[in-house]
LUMVO-691959 format. One line per 8 residues: number of its first residue (from 1); for each residue x, y negated, z of C-alpha. Coordinates in steps of 0.05 Angstrom, whole numbers. Layout:
! LUMVO-691959
NUM> X,Y,Z | ... .
! end
This chain:
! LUMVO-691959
1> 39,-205,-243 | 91,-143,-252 | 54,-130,-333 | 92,-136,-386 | 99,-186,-436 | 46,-163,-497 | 91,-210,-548 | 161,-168,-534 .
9> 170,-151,-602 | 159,-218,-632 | 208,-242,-573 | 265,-192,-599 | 256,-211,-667 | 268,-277,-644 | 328,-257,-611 | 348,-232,-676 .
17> 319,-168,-671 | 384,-127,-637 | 359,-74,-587 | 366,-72,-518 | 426,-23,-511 | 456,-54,-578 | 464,-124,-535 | 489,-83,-476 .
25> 545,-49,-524 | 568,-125,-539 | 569,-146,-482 | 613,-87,-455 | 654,-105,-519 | 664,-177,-496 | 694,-153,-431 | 741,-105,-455 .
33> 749,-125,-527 | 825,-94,-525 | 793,-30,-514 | 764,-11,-592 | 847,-35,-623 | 865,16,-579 | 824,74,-592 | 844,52,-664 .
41> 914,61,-646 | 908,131,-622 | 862,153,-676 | 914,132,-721 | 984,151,-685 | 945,218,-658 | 923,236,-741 | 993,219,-765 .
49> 1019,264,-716 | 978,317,-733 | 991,311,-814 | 1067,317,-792 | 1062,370,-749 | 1028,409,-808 | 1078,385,-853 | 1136,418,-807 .
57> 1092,481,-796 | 1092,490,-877 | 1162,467,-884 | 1196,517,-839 | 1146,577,-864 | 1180,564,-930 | 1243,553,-913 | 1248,610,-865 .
65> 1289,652,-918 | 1353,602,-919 | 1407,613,-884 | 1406,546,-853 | 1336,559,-822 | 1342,529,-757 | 1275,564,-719 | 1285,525,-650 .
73> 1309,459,-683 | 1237,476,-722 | 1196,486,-664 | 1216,432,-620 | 1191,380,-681 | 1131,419,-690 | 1126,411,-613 | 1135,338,-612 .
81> 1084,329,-666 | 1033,368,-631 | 1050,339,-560 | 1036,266,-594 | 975,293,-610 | 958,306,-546 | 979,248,-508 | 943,208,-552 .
89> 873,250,-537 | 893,241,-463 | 902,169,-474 | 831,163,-516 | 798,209,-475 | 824,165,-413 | 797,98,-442 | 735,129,-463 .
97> 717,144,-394 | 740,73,-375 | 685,50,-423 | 625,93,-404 | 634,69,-329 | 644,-8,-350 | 579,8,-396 | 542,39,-336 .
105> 563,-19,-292 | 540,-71,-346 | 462,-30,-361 | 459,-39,-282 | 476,-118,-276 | 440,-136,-338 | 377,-89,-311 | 385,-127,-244 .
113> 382,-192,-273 | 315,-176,-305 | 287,-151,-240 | 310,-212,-203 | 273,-259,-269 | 209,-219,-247 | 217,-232,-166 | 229,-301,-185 .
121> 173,-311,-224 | 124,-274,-175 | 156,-322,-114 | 133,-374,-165 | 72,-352,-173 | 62,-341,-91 | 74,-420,-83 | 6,-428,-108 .
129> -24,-377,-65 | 6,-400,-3 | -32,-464,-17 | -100,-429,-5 | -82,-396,61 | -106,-423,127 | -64,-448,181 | -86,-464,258 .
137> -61,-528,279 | -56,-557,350 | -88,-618,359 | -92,-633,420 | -42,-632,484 | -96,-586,521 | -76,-533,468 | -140,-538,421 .
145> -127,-522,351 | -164,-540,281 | -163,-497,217 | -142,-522,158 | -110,-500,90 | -37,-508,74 | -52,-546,12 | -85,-591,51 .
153> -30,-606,110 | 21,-614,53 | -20,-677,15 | -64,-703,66 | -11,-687,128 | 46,-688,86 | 75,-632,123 | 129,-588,113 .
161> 132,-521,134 | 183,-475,156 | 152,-399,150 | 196,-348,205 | 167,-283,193 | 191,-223,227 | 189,-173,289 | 168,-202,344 .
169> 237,-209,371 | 272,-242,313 | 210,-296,312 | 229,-312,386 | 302,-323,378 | 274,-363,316 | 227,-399,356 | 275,-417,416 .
177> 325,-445,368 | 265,-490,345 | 251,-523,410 | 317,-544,413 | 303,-596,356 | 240,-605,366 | 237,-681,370 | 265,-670,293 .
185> 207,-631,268 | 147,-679,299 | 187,-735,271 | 199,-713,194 | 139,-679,193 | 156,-609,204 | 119,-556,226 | 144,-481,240 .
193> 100,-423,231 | 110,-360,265 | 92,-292,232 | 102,-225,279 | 104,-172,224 | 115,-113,280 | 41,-139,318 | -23,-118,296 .
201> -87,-149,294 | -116,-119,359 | -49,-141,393 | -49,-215,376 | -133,-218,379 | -114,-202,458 | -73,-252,474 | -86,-321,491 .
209> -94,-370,433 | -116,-435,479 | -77,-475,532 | -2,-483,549 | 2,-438,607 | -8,-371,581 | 45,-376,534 | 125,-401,544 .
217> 138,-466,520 | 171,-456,463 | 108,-419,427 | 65,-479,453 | 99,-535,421 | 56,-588,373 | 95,-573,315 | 78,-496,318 .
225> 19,-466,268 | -12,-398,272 | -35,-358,221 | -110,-329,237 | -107,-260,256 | -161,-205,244 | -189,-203,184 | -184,-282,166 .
233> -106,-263,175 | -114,-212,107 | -84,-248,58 | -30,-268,105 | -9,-214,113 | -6,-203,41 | 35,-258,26 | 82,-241,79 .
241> 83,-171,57 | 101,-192,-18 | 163,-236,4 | 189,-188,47 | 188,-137,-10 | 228,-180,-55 | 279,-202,1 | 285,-124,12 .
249> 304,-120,-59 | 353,-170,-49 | 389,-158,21 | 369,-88,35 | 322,-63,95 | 370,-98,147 | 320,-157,123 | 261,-121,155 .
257> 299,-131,230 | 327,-195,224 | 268,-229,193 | 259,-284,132 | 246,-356,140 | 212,-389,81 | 227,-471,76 | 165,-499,39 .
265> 167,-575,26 | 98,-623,29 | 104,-621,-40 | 86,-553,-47 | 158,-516,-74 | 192,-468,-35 | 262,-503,-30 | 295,-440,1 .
273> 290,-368,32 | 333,-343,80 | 352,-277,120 | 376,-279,194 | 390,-340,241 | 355,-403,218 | 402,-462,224 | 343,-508,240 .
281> 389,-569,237 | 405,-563,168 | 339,-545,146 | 297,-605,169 | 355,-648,134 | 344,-607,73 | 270,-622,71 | 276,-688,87 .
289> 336,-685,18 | 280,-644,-25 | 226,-712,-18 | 283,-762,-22 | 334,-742,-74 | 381,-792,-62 | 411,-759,-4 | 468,-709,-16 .
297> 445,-635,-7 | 492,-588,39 | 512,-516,30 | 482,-473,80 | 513,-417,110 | 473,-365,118 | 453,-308,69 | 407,-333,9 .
305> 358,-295,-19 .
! end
């Protein structure tokens, strides 16, 4: 997934065969493209100073046998010549610092932007995957549940999904938000799934997975699916481990504590990923917007990822 490309070189020569940190240098040019007149201008102001200062020093040295020789009128030009040539090394010296930090600050945003091409494409590539996992879906009002793969709830069920993964505490908040609406989700097909990422397998094997009464009500509702947990749970908790790496990336470890949501339409596309408080609301709207286009798509304000 993270290899890289075996045809680089035949994709640079492409590009027209200019280097890596040749681009970068243009690009630093393009921002500050004032920046090489003026370096110019000091080279040249700085060396003409310099010639005349010489050209005093040799002037009063020979005519330091008249009578008229002048020896502070003579060292207060050779002074201004010289202190020209030193405000205009302070001045290059000055702007060359300028443009190492704008060049360090470009090598960082344009290294960035690769990074981000390669999480994107391996979130890509984790659409397909998600397809194969299993999912356990109530089916009954007694609490009985059926296993089925996602790929298969998305064309047969035509179900979207709404991924919350998490510590346990940022899944409930998530999940008590959820009941709220959830006359929404059972009627536009909806169906959240929970992922604790601070429980381990022992942990969740113990407690209850049939029946209403052992759990509260808002982890019992229809619309809820459970990921299998032991060893049928493996992969995931590789897939959930994967996304939260790249969200990391994105938004730092304060990701880790307030969770992810993944919105996943019936089509099969991840239509958005999110960090933090899930506005539910706006979500279900959104997936409703992703399978019929003709509805105007909102902003949504909380942190994308």
């Amino acid at each position: 997934l993270w290899s890289e490309n075996s045809n680089n070189k035949n994709n640079k020569e492409k590009r027209g065969g200019l280097e890596e940190g040749m681009r970068n240098k243009l690009v630093t040019e393009s921002i500050a493209p004032w920046r090489t007149i003026r370096l110019f201008l000091y080279g040249a102001l700085g060396s003409g100073a310099f010639i005349g200062g010489l050209i005093n020093i040799s002037g009063a040295v020979a005519a330091s046998n008249s009578p008229d020789f002048n020896l502070q009128t003579e060292l207060v030009n050779v002074g201004i010549d010289f202190g020209a040539v030193a405000l205009m090394g302070a001045l290059a010296k000055f702007d060359l610092d300028k443009q190492s930090q704008l060049q360090e600050k470009v090598d960082e945003k344009i290294q960035r932007k690769k990074e981000m091409k390669q999480v994107s494409k391996g979130m890509k590539e984790r659409e397909k995957f998600l397809g194969t996992l299993p999912l356990d879906v109530t089916v009954s009002k007694d609490g009985d549940t059926q296993r089925a793969k996602v790929s298969d709830l998305q064309v047969g069920a035509k179900q979207h999904m709404i991924i919350v993964a998490g510590p346990r505490k940022a899944c409930k908040e998530a999940l008590v938000g959820a009941n709220l609406l959830r006359m929404d989700f059972a009627l536009n097909n909806v169906l959240v799934v929970p992922f604790e990422t601070d429980a381990d397998s022992a942990e969740q094997l113990a407690r209850p997975s049939g029946g209403f009464g052992d759990r509260p009500s808002f982890e019992t509702q229809p619309y809820i699916a459970r990921p299998p947990v032991g060893e049928e749970g493996e992969d995931w908790k590789e897939y959930i481990r994967q996304e939260m790496e790249d969200a990391v990336k994105q938004g730092g470890e304060v990701v880790k504590k307030d969770g992810i949501a993944i919105v996943v339409a019936n089509n099969g596309k991840v239509i958005r990923r999110g960090v933090g408080t899930v506005p539910w609301r706006q979500m279900v709207e959104q997936l409703e917007e992703s399978v019929n286009p003709g509805k105007k798509e909102g902003a949504l304000p909380w942190l994308e990822i």
